[in-house]
C-alpha positions, 0 to 999 in steps of 0.5 A: 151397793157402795163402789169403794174410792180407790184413788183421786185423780186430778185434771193433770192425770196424776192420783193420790190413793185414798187413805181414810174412807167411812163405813157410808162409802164417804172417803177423806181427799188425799190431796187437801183432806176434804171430806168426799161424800159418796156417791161424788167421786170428786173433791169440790174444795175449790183450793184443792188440786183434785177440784175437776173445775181447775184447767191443766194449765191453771193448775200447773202455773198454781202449782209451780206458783206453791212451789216457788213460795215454798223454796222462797219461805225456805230461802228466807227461815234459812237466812234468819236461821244463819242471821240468828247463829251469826249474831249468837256466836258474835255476842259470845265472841264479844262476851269472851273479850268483855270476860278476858278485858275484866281479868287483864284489868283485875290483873293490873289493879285498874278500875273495872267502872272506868275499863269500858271507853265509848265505842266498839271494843275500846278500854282503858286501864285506869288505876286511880290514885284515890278513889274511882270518881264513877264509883262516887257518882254511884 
């Protein structure tokens, strides 16, 4: 007769219910999804925290360990998620001045080639007597 799998404990004493079991008694481990075959009442996935070889204070120091790698991979897609909304709102911002340098140059009649200067954000309106010598080049 098949004794059914209720929950897995750990070494720790903690247990996860079992969610998925099989018609042979087989059941799936809630900590790791190994399958544990029946009549076994252990998961022996060595990485799993359900494994019965790991001792109490090896498990607690990989679990804070895991923990503490988590929060660090959060801290660090955070970070480049803020690093990436920071550089989105700076190029439009820069975007913004490109547009609004383009239409003070239209409005004074000066040369768009010859607007943007070397350099952050620097201009020049020119407004040439002949032709535009960049547009020469060209």
């Amino acid at each position: 007769m098949l004794v059914p799998i209720h929950a897995i404990s750990t070494v720790l004493g903690d247990s996860k219910h079992v969610t998925r079991s099989y018609p042979d008694g087989s059941v799936d481990c809630p900590y790791c999804s190994n399958a544990i075959h029946y009549p076994a009442f252990q998961c022996r996935n060595p990485y799993c925290d359900a494994n019965p070889q790991w001792k109490p204070d090896a498990l607690r120091e990989h679990r804070e360990k895991r923990d503490a790698d988590k929060a660090q991979r959060d801290y660090d897609n955070e970070s480049r998620r803020q690093g990436a909304e920071f550089a989105r709102a700076c190029i439009a911002e820069h975007v913004a001045w490109e547009s609004a340098q383009i239409d003070e140059a239209n409005r004074r009649g000066a040369c768009v080639l010859c607007l943007f200067q070397p350099g952050w954000e620097r201009v020049r309106f020119v407004v040439h007597r002949a032709g535009c010598p960049k547009r020469r080049r060209a």
